[in-house]
TORLUM-901341 format. One record per residue (C-alpha): residue in one letter; x, z negated, y. Coordinates in nm, 2 decimals. Last residue first. Layout:
BEGIN
(r 'A', (X, Z, Y)) ...
***
This chain:
BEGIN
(r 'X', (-1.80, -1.80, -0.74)) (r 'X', (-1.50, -2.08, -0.66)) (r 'X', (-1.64, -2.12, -0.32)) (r 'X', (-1.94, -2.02, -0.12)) (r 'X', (-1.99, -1.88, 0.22)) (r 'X', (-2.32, -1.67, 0.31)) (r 'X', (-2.38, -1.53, 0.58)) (r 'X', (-2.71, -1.34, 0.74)) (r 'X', (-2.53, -1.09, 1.01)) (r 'X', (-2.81, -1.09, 1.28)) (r 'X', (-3.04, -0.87, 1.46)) (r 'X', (-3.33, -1.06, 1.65)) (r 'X', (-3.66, -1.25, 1.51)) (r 'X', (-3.46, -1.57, 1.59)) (r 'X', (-3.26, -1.61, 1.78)) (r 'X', (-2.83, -1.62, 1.59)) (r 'X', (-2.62, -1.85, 1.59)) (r 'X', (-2.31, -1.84, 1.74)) (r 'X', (-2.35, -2.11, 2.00)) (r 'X', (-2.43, -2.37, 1.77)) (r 'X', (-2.08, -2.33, 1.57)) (r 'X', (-2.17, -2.24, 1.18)) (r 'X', (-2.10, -2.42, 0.88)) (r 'X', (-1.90, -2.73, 0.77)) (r 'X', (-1.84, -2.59, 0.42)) (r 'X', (-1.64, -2.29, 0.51)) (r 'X', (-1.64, -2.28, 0.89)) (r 'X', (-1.82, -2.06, 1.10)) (r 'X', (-1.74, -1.94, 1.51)) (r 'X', (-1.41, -2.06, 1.59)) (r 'X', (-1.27, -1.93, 1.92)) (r 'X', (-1.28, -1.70, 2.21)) (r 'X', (-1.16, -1.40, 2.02)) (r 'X', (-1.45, -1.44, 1.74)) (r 'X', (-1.36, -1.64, 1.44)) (r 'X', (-1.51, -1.67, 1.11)) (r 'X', (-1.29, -1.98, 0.94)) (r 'X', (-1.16, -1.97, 0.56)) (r 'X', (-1.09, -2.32, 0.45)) (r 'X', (-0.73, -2.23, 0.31)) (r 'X', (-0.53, -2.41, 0.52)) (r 'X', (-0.72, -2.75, 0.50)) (r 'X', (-0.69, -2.79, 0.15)) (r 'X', (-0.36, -3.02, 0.13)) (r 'X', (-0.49, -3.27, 0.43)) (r 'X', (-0.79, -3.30, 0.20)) (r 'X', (-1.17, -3.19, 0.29)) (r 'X', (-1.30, -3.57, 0.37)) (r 'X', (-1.62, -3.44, 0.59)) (r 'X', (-1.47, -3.67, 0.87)) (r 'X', (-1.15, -3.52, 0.86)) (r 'X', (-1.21, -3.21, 0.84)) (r 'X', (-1.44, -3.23, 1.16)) (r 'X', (-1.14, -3.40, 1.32)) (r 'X', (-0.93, -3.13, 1.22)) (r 'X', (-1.18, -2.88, 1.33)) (r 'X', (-1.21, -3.00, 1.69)) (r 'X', (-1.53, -3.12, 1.83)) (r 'X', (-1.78, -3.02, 2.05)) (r 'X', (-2.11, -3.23, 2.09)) (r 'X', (-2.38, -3.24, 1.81)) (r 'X', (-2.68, -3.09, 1.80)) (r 'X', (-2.62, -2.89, 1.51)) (r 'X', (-2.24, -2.82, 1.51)) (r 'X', (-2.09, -2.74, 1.79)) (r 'X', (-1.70, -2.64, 1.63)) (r 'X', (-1.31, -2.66, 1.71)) (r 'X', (-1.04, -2.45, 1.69)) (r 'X', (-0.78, -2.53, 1.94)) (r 'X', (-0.48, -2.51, 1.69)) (r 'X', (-0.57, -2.24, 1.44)) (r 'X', (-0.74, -2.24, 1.12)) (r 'X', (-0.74, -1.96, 0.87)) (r 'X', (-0.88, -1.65, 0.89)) (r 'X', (-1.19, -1.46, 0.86)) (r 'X', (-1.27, -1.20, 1.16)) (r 'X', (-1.58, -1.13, 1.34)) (r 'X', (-1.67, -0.82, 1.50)) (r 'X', (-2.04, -0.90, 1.59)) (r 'X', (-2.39, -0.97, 1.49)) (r 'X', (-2.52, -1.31, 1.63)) (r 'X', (-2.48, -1.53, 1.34)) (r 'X', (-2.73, -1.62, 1.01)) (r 'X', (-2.69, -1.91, 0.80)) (r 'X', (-2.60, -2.02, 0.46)) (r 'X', (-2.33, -2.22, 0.36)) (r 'X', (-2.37, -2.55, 0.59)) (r 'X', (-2.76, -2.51, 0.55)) (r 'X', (-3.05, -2.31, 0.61)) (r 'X', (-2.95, -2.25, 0.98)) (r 'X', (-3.14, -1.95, 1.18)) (r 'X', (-3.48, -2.10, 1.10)) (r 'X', (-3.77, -1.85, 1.24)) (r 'X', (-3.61, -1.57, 1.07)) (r 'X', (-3.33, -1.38, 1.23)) (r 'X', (-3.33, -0.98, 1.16)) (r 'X', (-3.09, -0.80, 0.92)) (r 'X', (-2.71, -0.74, 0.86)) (r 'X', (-2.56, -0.89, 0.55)) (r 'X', (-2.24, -1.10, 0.57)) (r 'X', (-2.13, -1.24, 0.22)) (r 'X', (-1.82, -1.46, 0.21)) (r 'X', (-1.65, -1.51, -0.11)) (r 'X', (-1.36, -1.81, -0.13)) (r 'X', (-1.11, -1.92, -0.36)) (r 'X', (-0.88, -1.72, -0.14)) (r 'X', (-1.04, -1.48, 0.06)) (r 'X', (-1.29, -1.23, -0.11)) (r 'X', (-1.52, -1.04, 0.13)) (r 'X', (-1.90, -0.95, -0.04)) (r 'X', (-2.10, -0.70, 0.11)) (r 'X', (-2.06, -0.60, 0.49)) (r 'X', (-1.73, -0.67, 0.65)) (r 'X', (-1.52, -0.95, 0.80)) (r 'X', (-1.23, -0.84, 0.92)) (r 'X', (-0.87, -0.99, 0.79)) (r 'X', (-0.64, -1.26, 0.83)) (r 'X', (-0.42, -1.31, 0.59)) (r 'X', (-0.49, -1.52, 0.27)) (r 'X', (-0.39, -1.89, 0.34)) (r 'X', (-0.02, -2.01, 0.20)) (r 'X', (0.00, -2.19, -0.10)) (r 'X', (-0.09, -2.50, -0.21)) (r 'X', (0.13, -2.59, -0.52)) (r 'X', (-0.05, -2.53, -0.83)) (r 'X', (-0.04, -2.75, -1.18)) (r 'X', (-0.25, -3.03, -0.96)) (r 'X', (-0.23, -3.39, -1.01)) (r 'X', (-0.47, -3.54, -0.78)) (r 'X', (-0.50, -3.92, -0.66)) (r 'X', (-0.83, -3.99, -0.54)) (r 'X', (-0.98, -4.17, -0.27)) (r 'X', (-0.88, -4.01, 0.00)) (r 'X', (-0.76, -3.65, -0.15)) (r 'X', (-0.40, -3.77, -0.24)) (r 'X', (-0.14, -3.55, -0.36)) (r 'X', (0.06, -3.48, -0.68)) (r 'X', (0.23, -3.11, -0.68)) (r 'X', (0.28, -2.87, -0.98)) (r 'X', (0.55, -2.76, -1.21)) (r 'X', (0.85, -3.00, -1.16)) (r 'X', (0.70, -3.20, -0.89)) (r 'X', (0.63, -3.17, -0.52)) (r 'X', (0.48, -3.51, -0.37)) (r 'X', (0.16, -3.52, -0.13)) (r 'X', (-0.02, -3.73, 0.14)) (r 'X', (-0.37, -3.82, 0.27)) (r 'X', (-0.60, -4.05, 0.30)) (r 'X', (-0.36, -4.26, 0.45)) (r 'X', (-0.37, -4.67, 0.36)) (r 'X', (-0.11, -4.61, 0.09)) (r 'X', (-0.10, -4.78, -0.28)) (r 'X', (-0.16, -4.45, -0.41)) (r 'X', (0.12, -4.27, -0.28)) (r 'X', (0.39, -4.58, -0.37)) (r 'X', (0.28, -4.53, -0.71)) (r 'X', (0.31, -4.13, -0.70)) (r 'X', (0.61, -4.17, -0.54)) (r 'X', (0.76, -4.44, -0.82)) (r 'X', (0.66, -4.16, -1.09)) (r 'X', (0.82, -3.90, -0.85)) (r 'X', (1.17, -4.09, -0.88)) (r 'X', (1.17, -4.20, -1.25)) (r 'X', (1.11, -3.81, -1.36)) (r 'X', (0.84, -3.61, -1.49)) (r 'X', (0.71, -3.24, -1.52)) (r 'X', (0.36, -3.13, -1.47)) (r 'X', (0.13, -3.06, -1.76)) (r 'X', (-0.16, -3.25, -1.61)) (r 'X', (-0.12, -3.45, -1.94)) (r 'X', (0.26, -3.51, -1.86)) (r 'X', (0.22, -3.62, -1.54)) (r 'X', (-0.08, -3.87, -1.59)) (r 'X', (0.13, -4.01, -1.88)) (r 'X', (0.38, -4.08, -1.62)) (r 'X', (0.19, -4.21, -1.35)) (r 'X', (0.06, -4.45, -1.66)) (r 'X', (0.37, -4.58, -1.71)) (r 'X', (0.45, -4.64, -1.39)) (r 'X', (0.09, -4.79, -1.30)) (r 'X', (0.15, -5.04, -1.62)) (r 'X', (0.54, -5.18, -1.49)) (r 'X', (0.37, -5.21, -1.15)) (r 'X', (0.08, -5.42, -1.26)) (r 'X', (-0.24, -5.21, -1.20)) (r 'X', (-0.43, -5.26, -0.89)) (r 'X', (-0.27, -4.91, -0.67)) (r 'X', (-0.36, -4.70, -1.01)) (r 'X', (-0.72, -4.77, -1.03)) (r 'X', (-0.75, -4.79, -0.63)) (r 'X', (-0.63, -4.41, -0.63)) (r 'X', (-0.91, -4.28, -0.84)) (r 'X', (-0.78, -4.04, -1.07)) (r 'X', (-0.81, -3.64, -1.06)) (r 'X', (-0.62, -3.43, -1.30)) (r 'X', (-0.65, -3.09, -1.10)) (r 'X', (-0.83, -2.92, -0.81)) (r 'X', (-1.11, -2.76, -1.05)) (r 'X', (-1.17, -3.15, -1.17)) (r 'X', (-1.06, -3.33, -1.51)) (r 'X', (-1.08, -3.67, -1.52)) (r 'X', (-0.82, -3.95, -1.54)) (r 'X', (-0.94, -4.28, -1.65)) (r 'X', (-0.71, -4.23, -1.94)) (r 'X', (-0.50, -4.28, -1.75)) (r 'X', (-0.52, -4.67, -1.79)) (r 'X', (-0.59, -4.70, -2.13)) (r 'X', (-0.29, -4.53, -2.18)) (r 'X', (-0.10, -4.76, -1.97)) (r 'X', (-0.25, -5.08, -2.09)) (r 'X', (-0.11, -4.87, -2.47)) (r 'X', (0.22, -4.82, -2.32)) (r 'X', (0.28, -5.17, -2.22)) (r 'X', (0.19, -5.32, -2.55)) (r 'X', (0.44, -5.06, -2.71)) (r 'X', (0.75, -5.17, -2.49)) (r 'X', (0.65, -5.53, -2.57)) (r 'X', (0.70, -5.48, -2.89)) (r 'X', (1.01, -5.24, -2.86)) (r 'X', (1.17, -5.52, -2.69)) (r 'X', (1.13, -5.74, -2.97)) (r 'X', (1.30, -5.47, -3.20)) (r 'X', (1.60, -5.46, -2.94)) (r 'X', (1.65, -5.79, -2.94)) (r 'X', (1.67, -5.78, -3.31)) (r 'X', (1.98, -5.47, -3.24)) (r 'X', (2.14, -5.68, -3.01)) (r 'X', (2.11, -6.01, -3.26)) (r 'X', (2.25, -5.79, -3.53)) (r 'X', (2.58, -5.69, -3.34)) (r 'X', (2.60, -6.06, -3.23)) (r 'X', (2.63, -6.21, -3.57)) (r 'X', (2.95, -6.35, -3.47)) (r 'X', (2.95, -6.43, -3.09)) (r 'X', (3.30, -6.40, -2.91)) (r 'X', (3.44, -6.25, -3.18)) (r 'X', (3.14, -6.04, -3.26)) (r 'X', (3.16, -5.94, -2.91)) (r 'X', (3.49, -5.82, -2.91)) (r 'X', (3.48, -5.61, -3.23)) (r 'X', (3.17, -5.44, -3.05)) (r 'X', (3.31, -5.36, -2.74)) (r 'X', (3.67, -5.24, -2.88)) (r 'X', (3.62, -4.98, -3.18)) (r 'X', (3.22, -4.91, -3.21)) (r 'X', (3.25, -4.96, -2.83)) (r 'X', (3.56, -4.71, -2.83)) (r 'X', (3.38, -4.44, -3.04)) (r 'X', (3.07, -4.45, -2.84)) (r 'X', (3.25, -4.30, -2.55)) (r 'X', (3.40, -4.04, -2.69)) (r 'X', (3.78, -4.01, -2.63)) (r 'X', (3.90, -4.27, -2.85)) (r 'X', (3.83, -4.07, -3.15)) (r 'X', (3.77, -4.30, -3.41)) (r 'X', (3.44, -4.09, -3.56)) (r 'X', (3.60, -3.78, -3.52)) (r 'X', (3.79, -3.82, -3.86)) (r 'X', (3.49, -3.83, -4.04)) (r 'X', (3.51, -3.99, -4.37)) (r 'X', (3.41, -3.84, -4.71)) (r 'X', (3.19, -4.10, -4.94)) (r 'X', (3.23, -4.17, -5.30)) (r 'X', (2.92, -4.37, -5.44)) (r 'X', (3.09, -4.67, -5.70)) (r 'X', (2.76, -4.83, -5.71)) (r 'X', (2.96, -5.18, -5.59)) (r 'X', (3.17, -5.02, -5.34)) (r 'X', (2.82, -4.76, -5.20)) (r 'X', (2.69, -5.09, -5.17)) (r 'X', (2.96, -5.30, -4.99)) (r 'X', (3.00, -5.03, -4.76)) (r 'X', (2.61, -5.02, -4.67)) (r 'X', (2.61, -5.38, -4.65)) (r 'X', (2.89, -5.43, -4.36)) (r 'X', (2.75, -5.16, -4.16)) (r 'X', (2.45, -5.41, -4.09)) (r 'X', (2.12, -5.32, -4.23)) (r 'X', (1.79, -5.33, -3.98)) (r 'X', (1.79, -5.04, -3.86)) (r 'X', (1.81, -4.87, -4.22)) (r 'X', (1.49, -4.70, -4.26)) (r 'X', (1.53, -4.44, -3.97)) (r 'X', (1.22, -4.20, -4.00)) (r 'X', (1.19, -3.91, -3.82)) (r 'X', (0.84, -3.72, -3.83)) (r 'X', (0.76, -3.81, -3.45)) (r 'X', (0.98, -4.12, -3.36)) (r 'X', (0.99, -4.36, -3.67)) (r 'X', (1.25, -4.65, -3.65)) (r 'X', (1.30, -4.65, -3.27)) (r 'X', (1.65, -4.67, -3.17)) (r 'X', (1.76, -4.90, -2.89)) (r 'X', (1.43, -5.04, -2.68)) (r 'X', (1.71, -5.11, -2.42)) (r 'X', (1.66, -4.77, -2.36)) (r 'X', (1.28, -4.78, -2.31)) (r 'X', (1.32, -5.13, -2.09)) (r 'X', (1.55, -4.96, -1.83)) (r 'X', (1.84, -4.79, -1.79)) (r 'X', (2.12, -4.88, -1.57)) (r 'X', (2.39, -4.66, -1.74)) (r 'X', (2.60, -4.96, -1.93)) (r 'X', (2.28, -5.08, -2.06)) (r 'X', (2.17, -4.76, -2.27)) (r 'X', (2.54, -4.78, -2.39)) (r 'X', (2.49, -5.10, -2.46)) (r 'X', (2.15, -5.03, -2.67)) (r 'X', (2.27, -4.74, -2.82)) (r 'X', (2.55, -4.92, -3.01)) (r 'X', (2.36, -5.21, -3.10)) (r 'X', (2.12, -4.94, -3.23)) (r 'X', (2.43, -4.78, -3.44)) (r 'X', (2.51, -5.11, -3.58)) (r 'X', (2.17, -5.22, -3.70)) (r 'X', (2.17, -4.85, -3.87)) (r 'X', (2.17, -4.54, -3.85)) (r 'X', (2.13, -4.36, -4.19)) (r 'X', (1.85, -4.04, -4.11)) (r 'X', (1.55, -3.99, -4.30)) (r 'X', (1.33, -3.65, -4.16)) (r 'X', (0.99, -3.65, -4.28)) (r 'X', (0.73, -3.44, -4.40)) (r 'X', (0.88, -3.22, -4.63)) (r 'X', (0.80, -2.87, -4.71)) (r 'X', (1.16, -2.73, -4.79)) (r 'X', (1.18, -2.47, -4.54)) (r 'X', (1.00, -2.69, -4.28)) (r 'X', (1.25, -2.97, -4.35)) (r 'X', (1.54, -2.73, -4.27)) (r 'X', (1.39, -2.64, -3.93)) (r 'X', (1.36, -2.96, -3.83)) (r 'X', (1.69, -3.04, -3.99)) (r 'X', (1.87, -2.75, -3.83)) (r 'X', (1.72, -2.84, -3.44)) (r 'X', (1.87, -3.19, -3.52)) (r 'X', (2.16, -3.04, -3.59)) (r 'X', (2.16, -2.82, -3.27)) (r 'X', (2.05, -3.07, -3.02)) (r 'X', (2.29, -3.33, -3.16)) (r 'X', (2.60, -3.10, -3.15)) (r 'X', (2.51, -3.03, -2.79)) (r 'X', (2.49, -3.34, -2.68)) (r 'X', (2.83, -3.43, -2.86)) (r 'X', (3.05, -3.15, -2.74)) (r 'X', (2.93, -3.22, -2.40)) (r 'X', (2.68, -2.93, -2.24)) (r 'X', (2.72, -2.66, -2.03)) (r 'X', (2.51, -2.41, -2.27)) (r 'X', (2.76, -2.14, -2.31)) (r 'X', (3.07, -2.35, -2.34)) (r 'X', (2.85, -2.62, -2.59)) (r 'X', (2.73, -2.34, -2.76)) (r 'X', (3.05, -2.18, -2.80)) (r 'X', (3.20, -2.56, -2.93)) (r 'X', (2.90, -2.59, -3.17)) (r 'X', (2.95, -2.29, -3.33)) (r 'X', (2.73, -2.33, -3.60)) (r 'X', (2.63, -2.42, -3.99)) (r 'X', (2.35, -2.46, -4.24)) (r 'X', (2.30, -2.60, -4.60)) (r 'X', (2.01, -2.66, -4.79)) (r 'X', (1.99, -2.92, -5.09)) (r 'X', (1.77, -2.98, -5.35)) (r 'X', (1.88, -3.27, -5.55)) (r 'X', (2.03, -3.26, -5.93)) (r 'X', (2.27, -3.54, -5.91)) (r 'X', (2.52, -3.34, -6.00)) (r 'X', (2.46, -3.03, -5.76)) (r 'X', (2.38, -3.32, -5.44)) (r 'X', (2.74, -3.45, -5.55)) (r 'X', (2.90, -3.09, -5.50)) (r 'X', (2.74, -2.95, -5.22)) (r 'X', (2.77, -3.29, -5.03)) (r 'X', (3.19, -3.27, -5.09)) (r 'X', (3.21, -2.90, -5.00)) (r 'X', (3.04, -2.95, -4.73)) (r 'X', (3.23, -3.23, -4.60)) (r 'X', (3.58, -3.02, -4.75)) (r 'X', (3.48, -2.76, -4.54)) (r 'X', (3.44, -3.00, -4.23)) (r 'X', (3.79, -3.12, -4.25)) (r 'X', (3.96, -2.86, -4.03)) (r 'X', (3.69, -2.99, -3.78)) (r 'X', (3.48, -2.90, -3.51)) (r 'X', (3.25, -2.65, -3.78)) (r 'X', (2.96, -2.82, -3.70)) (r 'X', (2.85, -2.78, -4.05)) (r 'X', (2.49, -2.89, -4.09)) (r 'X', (2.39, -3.08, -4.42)) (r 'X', (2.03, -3.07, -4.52)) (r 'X', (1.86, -3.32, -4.86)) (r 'X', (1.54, -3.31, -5.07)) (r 'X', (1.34, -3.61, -5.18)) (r 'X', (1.03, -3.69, -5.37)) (r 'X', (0.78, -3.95, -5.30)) (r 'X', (0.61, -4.22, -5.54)) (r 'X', (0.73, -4.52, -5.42)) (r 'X', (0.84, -4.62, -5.80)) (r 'X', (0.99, -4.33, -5.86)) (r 'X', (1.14, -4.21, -5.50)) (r 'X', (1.33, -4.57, -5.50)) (r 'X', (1.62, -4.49, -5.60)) (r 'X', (1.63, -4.17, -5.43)) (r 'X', (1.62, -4.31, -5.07)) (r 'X', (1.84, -4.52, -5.18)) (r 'X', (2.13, -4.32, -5.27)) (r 'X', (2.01, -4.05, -5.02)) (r 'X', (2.08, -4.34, -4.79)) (r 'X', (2.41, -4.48, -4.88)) (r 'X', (2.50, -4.11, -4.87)) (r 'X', (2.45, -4.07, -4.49)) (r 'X', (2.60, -4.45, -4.41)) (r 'X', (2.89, -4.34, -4.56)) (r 'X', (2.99, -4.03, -4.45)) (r 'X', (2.87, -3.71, -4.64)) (r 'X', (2.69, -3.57, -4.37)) (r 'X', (2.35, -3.60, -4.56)) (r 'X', (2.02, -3.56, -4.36)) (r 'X', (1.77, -3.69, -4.60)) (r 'X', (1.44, -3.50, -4.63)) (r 'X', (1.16, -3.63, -4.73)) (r 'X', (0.89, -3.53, -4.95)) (r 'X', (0.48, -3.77, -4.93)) (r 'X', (0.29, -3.86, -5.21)) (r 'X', (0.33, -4.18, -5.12)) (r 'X', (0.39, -4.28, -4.80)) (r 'X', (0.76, -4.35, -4.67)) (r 'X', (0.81, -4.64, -4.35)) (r 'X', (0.74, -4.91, -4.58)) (r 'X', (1.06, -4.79, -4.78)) (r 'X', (1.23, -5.01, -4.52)) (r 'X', (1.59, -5.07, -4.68)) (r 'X', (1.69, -5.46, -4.60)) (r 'X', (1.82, -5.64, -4.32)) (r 'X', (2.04, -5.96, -4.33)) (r 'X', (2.10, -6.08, -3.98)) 
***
């Protein structure tokens, strides 16, 4: 494998920012980033973050201050306590030195107005990431290595081995500083750059560049998956449960597709996502129940029949019981209106609108043994009711129910019990039961 420098990833007109650590592979690439900022018609700045690990790191800044000052490019410099943050924080040395330089150069290429972020990995770095990816079970997006633009970072030397970057900076005479850390047996990258990688080009020569072309193929394929997935929830529409999809839509897609798209469904409903609840949410919609329910970071996924909804609430427990009164009563999502009068002819206008016997009833949630007339129709008990009028498993609880001491009289949405209605042309409570006014 013989890469070259991909400008194709700079537009014109566009200022980029080259995060310089003064190693080699960091000033082979301001090298050529500037070389070609004439004819490519973009400008460049560069950032240097001090971790401060190191007796050396001075001298690194030192170093970058002094060739980006002869060379007459704009440079900002910025530094921290990695180790404190990393005590404070609970992280590795190395996770947390990542989070905070890259945090720097974000903020860096704000500061100096540029659109992009170059860093100098290249083909040996992704071979790198793609073992290590490898080595801890992961799965086709690891293996996908490094991915030359993410965001406003750029990485325009994936496909040069390390082997042409030294003999570069040898034949342009480009001095370079050299990190000590970087052979330090105790990281585990170190000894794969140091043992693995040795190994394998013995065995194979040419092998560190076949990883890191396997890993552009992969990337393909990654990227025609993620689009069918798109596509896919994109189907999802809005509702005032949630993100609502129909279950069958997920439950037919090739599994590789439906996982992808359970997590795009997760992140557009805002909820939080991990391998485990994007195989639940699969495994929910491919179920013959009509109902059932996940908790995730932020929300909860459950099934409504048909649909698969991604809520940003958790259900949570029914209002307390309380009397109903004249006026309006607020319980949960619901307002129930009771106004005394006298029956007309037609004491049921409809399943939210009817008039009751007048007496002392009481809105609450429902109880084992509840159960409802309704119409003509022989007793049955609210679940089954529920049931058959598809309110979800999840909503149940916070249906109100008008009770009476011997039982339910009025459900939300199903209506009134026979027995509680009111004759006409006598007193009555006229009710009203709407939700989400």
């Amino acid at each position: 494998m013989s890469g070259r420098f991909d400008y194709g990833l700079i537009p014109p007109d566009s200022r980029v920012l080259c995060a310089l650590s003064g190693g080699a592979d960091s000033m082979y690439l301001l090298c050529r980033l500037l070389a070609g900022a004439g004819r490519g018609g973009y400008t460049v700045a560069a950032a240097h973050y001090n971790h401060n690990l190191r007796p050396t790191a001075a001298r690194d800044e030192a170093f970058v201050r002094d060739w980006c000052r002869r060379q007459g490019v704009e440079l900002v410099v910025g530094s921290g306590d990695v180790a404190g943050a990393a005590r404070r924080q609970g992280l590795g040395i190395e996770a947390c030195a990542r989070s905070l330089r890259y945090d720097f150069l974000e903020r860096a290429a704000d500061c100096l107005g540029c659109q992009l972020i170059a860093t100098g990995h290249h083909a040996g770095d992704n071979a790198e990431t793609v073992l290590m990816h490898l080595l801890r079970g992961s799965g086709l997006e690891g293996l996908c290595g490094i991915s030359p633009r993410r965001g406003r970072l750029i990485r325009p030397m994936l496909t040069l081995e390390r082997g042409q970057v030294l003999a570069y900076l040898e034949r342009e005479r480009v001095p370079h500083v050299e990190d000590e850390s970087n052979t330090d047996p105790a990281y585990a990258r170190n000894r794969i750059r140091a043992q693995v990688m040795p190994l394998l080009e013995q065995l194979r020569p040419g092998a560190t560049g076949r990883i890191a072309a396997a890993a552009t193929r992969l990337r393909v394929d990654r990227d025609a998956l993620e689009a069918d997935s798109a596509r896919l929830a994109a189907q999802a529409c809005p509702s005032p449960r949630g993100l609502s999809l129909p279950a069958e839509v997920l439950a037919a897609a090739p599994r590789a597709i439906a996982l992808r798209a359970a997590g795009a469904l997760l992140a557009r409903a805002g909820l939080g996502d991990r391998a485990a609840w994007r195989e639940g949410i699969v495994a929910l919609a491919a179920e013959d129940r009509p109902s059932g329910g996940l908790d995730v970071a932020g929300g909860r996924v459950y099934r409504a029949y048909g649909e698969l909804i991604f809520s940003s609430c958790r259900p949570e427990s029914p209002p307390p019981e309380r009397p109903l009164e004249e006026g309006k009563t607020y319980w949960g999502d619901w307002v129930i209106a009771a106004r005394p009068g006298r029956c007309p002819p037609a004491a049921y206008a409809g399943p939210g609108e009817f008039y009751l016997k007048p007496a002392g009833y009481v809105i609450r949630s429902r109880r084992p043994g509840d159960g409802l007339r309704l119409g003509k129709r022989p007793w049955k008990s609210l679940k089954k009711l529920m049931i058959e009028g598809r309110v979800p498993r999840e909503e149940r609880p916070a249906v109100p129910v008008l009770a009476l001491e011997g039982g339910a009289a009025a459900v939300g949405g199903l209506g009134p019990d026979r027995d509680a209605l009111a004759t006409p042309g006598k007193r009555c409570l006229h009710i009203t039961m709407r939700r989400g006014e």
